[in-house]
Each structure stands twice: as C-alpha cells, then as structure tokens.
C-alpha positions as CSV (number, residue, x, y, z in Angstrom):
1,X,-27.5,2.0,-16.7
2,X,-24.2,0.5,-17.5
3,X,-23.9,-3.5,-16.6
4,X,-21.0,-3.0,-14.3
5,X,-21.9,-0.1,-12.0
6,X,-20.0,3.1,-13.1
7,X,-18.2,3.9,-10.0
8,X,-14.8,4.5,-11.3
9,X,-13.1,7.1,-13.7
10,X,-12.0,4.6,-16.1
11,X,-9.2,6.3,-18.7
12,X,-9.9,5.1,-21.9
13,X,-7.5,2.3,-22.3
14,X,-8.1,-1.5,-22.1
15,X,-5.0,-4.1,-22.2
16,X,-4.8,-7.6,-23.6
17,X,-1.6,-8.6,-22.2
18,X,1.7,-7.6,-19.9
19,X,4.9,-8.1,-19.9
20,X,7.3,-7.2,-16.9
21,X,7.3,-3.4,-16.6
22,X,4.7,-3.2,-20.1
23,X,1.2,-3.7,-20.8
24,X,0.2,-4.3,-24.5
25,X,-3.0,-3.6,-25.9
26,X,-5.1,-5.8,-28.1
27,X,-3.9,-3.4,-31.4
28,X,-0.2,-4.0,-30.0
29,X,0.6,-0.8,-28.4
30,X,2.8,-0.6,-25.6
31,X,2.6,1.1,-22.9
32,X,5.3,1.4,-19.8
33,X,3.6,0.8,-16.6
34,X,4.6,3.1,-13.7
35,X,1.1,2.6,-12.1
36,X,1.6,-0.9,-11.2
37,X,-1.8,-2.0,-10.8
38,X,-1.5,0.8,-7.6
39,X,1.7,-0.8,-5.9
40,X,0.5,-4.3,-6.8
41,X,2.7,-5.7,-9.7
42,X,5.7,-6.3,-7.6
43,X,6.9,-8.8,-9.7
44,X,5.9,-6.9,-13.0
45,X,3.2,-8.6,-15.0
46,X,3.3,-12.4,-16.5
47,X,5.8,-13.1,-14.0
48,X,6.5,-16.7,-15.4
49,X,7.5,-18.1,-11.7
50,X,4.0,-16.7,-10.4
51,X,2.0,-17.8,-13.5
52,X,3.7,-21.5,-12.8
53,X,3.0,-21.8,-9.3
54,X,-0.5,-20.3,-9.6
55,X,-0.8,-23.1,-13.1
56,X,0.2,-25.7,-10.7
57,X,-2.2,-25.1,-8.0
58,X,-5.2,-24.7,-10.5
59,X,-4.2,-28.5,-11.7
60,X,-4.6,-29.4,-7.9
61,X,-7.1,-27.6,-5.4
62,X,-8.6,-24.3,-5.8
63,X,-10.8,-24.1,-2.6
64,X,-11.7,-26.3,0.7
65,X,-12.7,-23.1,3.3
66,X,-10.8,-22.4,6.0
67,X,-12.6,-26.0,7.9
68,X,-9.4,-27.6,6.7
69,X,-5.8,-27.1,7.2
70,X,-4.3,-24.9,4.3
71,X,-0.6,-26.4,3.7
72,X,0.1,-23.4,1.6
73,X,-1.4,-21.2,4.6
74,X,0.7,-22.5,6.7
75,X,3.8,-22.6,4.5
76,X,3.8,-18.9,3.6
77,X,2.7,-17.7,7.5
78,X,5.9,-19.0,8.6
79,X,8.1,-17.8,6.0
80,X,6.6,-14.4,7.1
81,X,6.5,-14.8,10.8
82,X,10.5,-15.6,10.1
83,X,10.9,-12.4,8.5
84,X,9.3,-9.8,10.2
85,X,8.0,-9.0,13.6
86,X,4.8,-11.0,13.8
87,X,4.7,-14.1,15.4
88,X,1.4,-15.1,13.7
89,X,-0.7,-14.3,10.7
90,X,-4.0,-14.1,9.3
91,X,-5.0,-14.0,5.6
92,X,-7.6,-11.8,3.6
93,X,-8.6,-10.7,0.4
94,X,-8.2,-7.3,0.1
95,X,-6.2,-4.6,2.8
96,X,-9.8,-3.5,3.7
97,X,-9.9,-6.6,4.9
98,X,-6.6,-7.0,6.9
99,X,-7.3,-3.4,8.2
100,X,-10.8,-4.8,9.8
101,X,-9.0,-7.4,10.8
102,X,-7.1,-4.7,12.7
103,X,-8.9,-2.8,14.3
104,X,-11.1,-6.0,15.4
105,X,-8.1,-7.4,17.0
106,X,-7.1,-4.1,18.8
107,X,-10.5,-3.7,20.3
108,X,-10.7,-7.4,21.2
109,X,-6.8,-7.0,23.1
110,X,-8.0,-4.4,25.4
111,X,-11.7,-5.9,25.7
112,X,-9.7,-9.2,26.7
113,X,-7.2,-7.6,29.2
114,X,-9.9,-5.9,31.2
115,X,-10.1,-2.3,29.7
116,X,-13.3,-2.9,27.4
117,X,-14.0,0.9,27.5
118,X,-10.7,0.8,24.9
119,X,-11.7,0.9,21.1
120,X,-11.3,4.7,20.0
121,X,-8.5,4.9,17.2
122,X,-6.6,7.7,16.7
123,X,-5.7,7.9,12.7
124,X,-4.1,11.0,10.7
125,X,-5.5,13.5,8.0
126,X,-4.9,12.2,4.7
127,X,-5.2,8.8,5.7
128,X,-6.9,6.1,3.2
129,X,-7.3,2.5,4.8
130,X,-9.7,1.0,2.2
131,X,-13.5,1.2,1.2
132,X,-16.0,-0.2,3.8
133,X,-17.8,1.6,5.8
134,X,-14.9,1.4,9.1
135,X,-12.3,2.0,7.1
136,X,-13.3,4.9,5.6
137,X,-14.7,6.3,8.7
138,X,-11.1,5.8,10.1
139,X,-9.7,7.8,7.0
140,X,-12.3,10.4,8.1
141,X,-12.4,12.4,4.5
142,X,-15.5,14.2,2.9
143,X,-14.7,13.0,-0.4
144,X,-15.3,9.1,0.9
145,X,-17.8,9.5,3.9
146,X,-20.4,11.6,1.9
147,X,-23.5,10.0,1.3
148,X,-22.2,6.7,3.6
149,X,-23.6,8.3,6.7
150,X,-23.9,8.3,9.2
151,X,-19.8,7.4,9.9
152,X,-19.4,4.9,12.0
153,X,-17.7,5.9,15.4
154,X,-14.1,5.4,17.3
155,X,-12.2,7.2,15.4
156,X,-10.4,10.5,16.6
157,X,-8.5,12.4,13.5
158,X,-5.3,14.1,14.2
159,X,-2.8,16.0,11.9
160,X,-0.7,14.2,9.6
161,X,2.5,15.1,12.0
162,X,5.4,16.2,10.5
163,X,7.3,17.7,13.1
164,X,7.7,16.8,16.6
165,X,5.1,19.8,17.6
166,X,2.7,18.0,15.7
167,X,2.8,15.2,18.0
168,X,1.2,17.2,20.8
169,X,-1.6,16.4,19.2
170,X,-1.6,13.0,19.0
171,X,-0.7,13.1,22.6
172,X,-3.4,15.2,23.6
173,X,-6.0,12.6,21.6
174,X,-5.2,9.8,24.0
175,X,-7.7,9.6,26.5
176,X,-9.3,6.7,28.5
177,X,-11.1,5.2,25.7
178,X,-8.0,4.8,23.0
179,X,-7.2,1.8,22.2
180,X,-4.1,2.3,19.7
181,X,-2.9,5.1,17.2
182,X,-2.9,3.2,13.4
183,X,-1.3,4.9,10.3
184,X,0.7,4.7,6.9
185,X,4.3,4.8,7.4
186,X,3.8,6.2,4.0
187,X,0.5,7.8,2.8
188,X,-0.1,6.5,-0.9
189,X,-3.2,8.2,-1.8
190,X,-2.7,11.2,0.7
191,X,0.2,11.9,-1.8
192,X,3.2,10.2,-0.5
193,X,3.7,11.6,2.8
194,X,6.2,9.6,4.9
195,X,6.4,9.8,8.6
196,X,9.8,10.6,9.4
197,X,11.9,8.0,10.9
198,X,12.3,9.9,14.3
199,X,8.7,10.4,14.1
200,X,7.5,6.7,13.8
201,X,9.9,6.5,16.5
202,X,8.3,8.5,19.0
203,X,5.1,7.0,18.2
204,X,6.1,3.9,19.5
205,X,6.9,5.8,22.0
206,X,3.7,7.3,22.8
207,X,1.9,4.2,22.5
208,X,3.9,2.3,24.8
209,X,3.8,4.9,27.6
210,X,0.0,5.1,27.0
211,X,-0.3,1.2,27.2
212,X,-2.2,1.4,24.0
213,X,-1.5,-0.5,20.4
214,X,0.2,0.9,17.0
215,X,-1.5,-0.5,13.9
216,X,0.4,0.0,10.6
217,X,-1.1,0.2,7.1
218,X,1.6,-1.6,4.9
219,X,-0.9,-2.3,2.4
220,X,0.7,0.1,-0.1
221,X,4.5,0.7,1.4
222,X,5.0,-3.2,2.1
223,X,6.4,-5.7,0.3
224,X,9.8,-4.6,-0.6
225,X,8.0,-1.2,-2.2
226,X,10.6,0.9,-0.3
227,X,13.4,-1.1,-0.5
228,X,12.8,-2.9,2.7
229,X,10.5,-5.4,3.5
230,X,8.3,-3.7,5.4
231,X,9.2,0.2,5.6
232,X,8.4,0.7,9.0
233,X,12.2,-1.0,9.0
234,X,13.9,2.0,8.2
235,X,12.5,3.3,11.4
236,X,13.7,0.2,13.0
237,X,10.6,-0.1,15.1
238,X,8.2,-2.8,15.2
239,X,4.0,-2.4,15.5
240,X,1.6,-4.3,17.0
241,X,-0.4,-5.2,13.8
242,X,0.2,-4.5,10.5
243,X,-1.8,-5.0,7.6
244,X,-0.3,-6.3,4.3
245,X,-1.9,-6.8,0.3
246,X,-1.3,-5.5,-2.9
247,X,2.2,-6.5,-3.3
248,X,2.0,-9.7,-1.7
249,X,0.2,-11.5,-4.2
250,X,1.5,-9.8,-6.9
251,X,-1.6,-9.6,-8.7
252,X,-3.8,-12.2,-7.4
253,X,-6.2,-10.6,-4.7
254,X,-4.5,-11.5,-1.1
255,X,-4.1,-9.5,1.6
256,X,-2.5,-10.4,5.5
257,X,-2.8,-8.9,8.8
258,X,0.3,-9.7,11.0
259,X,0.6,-9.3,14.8
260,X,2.4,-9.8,18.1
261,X,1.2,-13.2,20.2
262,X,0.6,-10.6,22.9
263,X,-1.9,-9.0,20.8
264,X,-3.0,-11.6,18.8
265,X,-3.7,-14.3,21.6
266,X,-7.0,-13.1,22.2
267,X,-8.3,-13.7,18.3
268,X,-9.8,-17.4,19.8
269,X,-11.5,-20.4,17.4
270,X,-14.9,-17.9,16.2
271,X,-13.5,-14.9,16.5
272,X,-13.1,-13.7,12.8
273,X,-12.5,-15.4,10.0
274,X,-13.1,-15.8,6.1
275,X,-14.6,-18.1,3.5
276,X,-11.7,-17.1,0.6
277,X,-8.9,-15.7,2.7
278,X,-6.2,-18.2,2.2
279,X,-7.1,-20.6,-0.4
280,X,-4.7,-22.8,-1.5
281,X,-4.5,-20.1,-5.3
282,X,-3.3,-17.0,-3.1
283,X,-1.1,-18.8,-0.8
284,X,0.5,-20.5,-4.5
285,X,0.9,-17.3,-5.4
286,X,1.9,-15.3,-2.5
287,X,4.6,-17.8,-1.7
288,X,5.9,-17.0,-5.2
289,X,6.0,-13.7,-4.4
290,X,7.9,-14.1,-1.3
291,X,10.5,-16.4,-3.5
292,X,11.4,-13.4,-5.0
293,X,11.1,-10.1,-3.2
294,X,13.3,-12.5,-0.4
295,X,16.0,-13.8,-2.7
296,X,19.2,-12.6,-2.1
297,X,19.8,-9.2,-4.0
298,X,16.6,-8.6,-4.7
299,X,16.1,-5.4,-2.2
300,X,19.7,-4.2,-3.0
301,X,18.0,-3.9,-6.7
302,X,15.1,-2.1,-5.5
303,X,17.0,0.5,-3.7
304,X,19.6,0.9,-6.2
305,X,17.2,1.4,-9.1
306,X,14.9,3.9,-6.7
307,X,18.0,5.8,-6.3
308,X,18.3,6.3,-9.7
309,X,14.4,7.1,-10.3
310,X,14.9,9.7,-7.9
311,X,17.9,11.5,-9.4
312,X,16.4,11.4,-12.7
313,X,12.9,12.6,-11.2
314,X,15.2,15.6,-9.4
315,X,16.6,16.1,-12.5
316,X,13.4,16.5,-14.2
317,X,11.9,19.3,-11.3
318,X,15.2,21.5,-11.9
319,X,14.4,21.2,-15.7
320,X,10.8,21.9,-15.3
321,X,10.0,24.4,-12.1
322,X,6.6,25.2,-13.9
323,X,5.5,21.4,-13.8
324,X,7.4,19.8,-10.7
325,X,7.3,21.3,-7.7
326,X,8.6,18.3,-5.1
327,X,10.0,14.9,-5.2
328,X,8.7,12.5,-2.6
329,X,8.8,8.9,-1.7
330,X,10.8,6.2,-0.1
331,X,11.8,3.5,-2.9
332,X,10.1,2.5,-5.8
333,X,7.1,4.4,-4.1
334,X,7.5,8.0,-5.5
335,X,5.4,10.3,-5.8
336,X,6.0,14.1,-7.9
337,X,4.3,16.7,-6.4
338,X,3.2,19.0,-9.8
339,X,1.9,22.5,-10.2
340,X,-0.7,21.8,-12.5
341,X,-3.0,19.1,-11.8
342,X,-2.3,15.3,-11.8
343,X,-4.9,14.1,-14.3
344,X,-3.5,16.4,-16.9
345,X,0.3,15.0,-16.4
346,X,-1.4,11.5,-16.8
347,X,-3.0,12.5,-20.0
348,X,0.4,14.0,-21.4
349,X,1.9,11.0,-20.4
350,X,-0.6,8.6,-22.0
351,X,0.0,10.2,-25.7
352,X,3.3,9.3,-24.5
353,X,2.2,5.6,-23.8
354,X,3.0,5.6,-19.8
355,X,1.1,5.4,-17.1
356,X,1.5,6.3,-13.5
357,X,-1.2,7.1,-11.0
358,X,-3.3,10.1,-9.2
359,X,-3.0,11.1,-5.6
360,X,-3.9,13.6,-2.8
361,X,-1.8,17.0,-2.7
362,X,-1.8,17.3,-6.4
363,X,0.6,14.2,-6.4
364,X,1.5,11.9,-9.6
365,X,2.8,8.4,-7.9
366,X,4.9,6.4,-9.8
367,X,4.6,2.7,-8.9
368,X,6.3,0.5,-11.0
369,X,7.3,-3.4,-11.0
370,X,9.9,-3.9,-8.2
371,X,12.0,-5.8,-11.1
372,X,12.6,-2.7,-13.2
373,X,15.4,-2.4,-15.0
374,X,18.0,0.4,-15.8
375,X,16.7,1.2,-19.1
376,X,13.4,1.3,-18.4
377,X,13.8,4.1,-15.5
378,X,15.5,6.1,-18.6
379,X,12.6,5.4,-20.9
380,X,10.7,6.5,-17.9
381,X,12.1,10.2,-16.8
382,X,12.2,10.3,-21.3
383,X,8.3,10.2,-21.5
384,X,8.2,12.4,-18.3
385,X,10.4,14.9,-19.5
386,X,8.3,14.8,-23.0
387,X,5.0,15.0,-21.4
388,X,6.3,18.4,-19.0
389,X,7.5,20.3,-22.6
390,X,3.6,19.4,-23.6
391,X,2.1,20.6,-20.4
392,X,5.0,23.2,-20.6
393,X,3.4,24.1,-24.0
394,X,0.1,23.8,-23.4
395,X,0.5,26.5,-20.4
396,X,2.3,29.0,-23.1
397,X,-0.7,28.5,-25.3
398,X,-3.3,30.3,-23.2
C-alpha cells in the first residue's frame, strides 16, 4: 500500500514553487492557477507580506495552547468582530472544524435557554460542510456517507430552494425539535449555487419567526471571494454563526467560527476548545490576510476584475454552446456549468497549463487569487477558449 493513504484523485502534477496567480514546477513550467488551492489563495501564492509576518512569528513563538492568552488571537478577533456581525470569535483549523463548532454552539443555545429538545438542523441538497462524520451527515450525500454508517442523527435535508415555493419546504421541516436552518450562501462543491438574495432574506425570516438559529457556511464564499467580505452582505442580512477558513489564512491552515453574544454566551470556560486553533503562526498569518483583503480598494478590485471574468466567461459559452452550457457565481467564485464532463475540461486545460477545479452539476469552478490582474483573466478565458476547440475537436472525432 502507498505510504500516504490513497484517498484522493491526485492529477499528475507536483509544484516546487508559486508565484501570485502561478505555480511553477520543479522542470520550470508554469502553470496559471484558477483552482486556488479550492478558494484558499486569497492573496495568490508567496504573498511576500504573508511570508514576512508568518517569518517573523517563526523567529518568536510557534505554540503555548490555548492555557495562555494569544496576543495575535486577540488582535485579529477584534479586527473581525469590527467588521462583520459577530461580536465574538473562536478559532479552528480547518472549516470542519468551525462548522462543529457550529452546530455545538447552536445545540448548546437552545439547551441553555430551556428548549433542550432543540438540536435537529435543517441543511439543503447539495450541501458540503466538511469531512467528519457530523458534517457530512449534515451534507446528507451518498457519495460521502457510504461506508461511514451509520450517519449520525439531527439532520433534516430539504431542497436546495430556488424559488420562493421551494421554501415551503423548509417551512414545513421546522418542527419542535429544530434548532436552526444552516447553509452556503453559495454552494462550492454543489456547483456554485447561490441563494438568491430575496431568498436568504426570507430565511432570516423563517428563522426568526420560528425562534430558531441560521448557521452560514462562509468557509468557501468568505473572505472577500465575492467581492464582499462575507457574501451573505449582498443579502444584507446577518446570521447567527458563521463559519470562516480557507481564505482567511491564505494558505496556512486556520479556520473561525463567528457569532452573536446572544448565541454565543452560553459557549462557558470547558465548553469546546482546541490544542492548535489559534496559535500565535495562524493568527500571524491571518492578520496578514485581513491587512489586505481590508485595505482600501481591495474589494473594488475583486469585483471589478470578477466582472470582467464573467463577461469573458459569457463570451466563451456564446462561442462554444457544445462545451458551456451556464455561467454561475458571485465574484471571483465562478463556476461554468459544461456539457461534457468537468474532469475532461480540466485535462484540456492542463495541456494548456491551467488549472481550475471540479464540482457538483457537472460544474468547472474557477477560483483564483483575489489579487489577479487584467492580463491574467485574458490569459485565462485564452486557455479556456483553447481547451473548448480541443474538447470541441475531440467530440467531432468520434
């Protein structure tokens, strides 16, 4: 058996080195990198203000536990607590983590305010909120509950709604034992579905009325991926929790779960916690993130460049019926729904050294640094448009 346990469907590529939007192989080849790291490169790679600040922490302190007060902890809770909803935050590794964190902290709210019968969560087809064993019962697919049984319980799965008759069913899923409704505002691997503004809206709504919580999964969508902050913003709604990662460390592993004090009041000394979630390297890190994805400008880029990544991706569906069928996304986080299937558009576009990323609904998502430039969105839609003529080709062939 292989020494590291063969769970992924590796393509057959290994980098040395990155730079910004590029990764560079040992050999020197170059390859333009619209996957990202999956929506986690925000700052592109070799950043050199996030290789500094992580340098300069290394010189100092790389771990104490959570015993000790984190100044860095601190630092960078604040600076999000300032900028969002959240009055308070609590630091992972991972967004599995931050979406345990959760749904521990939803059950423990109604638990704590007399309504312990309170700990089903309603969540939506498609959904993907990480690996362990809750969240991918929560997620509620085949594909990741089969052999892991048997699932573990509270979870009641609705459609994925996208009009306002869909959220009959969501209404008819509350019952006495729900305890909050939790979703994507934008599904990554469920192949970019967003929840329409009005719809986000009326969940709010719904949970209010119901006196029960709504848990976002920013994990993929946050971090100034769509152009906001946070893109349950362009709904202009707040949640109860949300859960944050990829993007916030920009490539170091870090993850967040933010929440209301109302909520979060109830999370007392014992409650949860983490040996590595925190430590003085990710909270370097993640505050350098934060220094850029929060300087002035820096979302005004992201949206202006997304709009151009969109044209250009419309552009390439007119040109190409027989490979593009829809163009999705909010932001930098697009995704092209194609007609053939997505691991042969990533093969054409490896000969054409790029690289973008799989998804649900025969989905290709394109996930690039947040600090792409101009010219590398052209060189982008270039080796897409090169890589439909081959697929284009490749159809006429047979």
């Amino acid at each position: 058996m292989e020494p590291v346990l063969p769970t992924y469907a590796r393509q057959p590529l290994s980098f040395d080195r990155g730079e910004g939007a590029w990764l560079i192989t040992k050999d020197g080849d170059r390859y333009l990198d619209f996957a990202g790291g999956i929506a986690v490169t925000v700052a592109g790679h070799s950043n050199p203000h996030l290789v500094n600040a992580l340098k300069d922490q290394a010189d100092k302190l790389w771990h104490t536990s959570n015993l000790y007060h984190i100044e860095g902890q601190e630092r960078l809770a604040r600076r999000l607590v300032d900028v969002s909803f959240a009055d308070t935050v609590f630091f992972t590794n991972s967004g599995a983590e931050a979406m345990e964190g959760a749904m521990k902290m939803a059950r423990r709210f109604h638990n704590s305010t007399g309504q312990p019968e309170r700990y089903r969560i309603i969540t939506f087809e498609g959904a993907f909120h990480g690996r362990t064993l809750a969240t991918i019962a929560a997620a509620g697919q085949k594909k990741l509950l089969d052999g892991f049984g048997p699932a573990v319980g509270g979870f009641d799965h609705v459609p994925f709604p996208e009009t306002d008759g869909d959220l009959e069913a969501v209404r008819n899923a509350i019952g006495p034992e729900t305890a909050a409704i939790m979703c994507e505002p934008i599904q990554g691997e469920g192949g970019i579905r967003a929840l329409r503004p009005e719809i986000l809206r009326e969940l709010r709504k719904i949970c209010d009325e119901a006196g029960i919580l709504l848990l976002l999964d920013e994990v993929q969508s946050g971090m100034g991926r769509t152009g906001n902050l946070f893109a349950h913003e362009w709904a202009g709604i707040t949640p109860d929790i949300l859960a944050s990662a990829k993007g916030i460390g920009g490539g170091f592993p870090l993850g967040a779960m933010l929440a209301t004090e109302n909520v979060a009041q109830h999370m007392t000394a014992g409650s949860h916690g983490s040996t590595y979630g925190g430590n003085p390297l990710a909270m370097a890190v993640g505050n350098a993130v934060l220094d850029i994805v929060l300087a002035d400008g820096f979302l005004d880029h992201v949206n202006k460049i997304a709009n151009r990544a969109r044209q250009g991706l419309e552009g390439l569906k007119d040109s190409h019926p027989s490979i593009v069928e829809e163009v999705r996304g909010v932001g930098l986080m697009l995704g092209v729904k194609l007609r053939p299937a997505p691991a042969d558009m990533m093969d054409a576009l490896r000969t054409q050294k790029m690289l973008a990323v799989g998804a649900g609904d025969n989905v290709l998502r394109l996930l690039p640094p947040l600090i792409v430039g101009e010219d590398e969105i052209s060189e982008a839609l270039a080796r897409l448009d090169k890589a439909c003529v081959a697929l284009e080709a490749r159809e006429t062939d047979k």
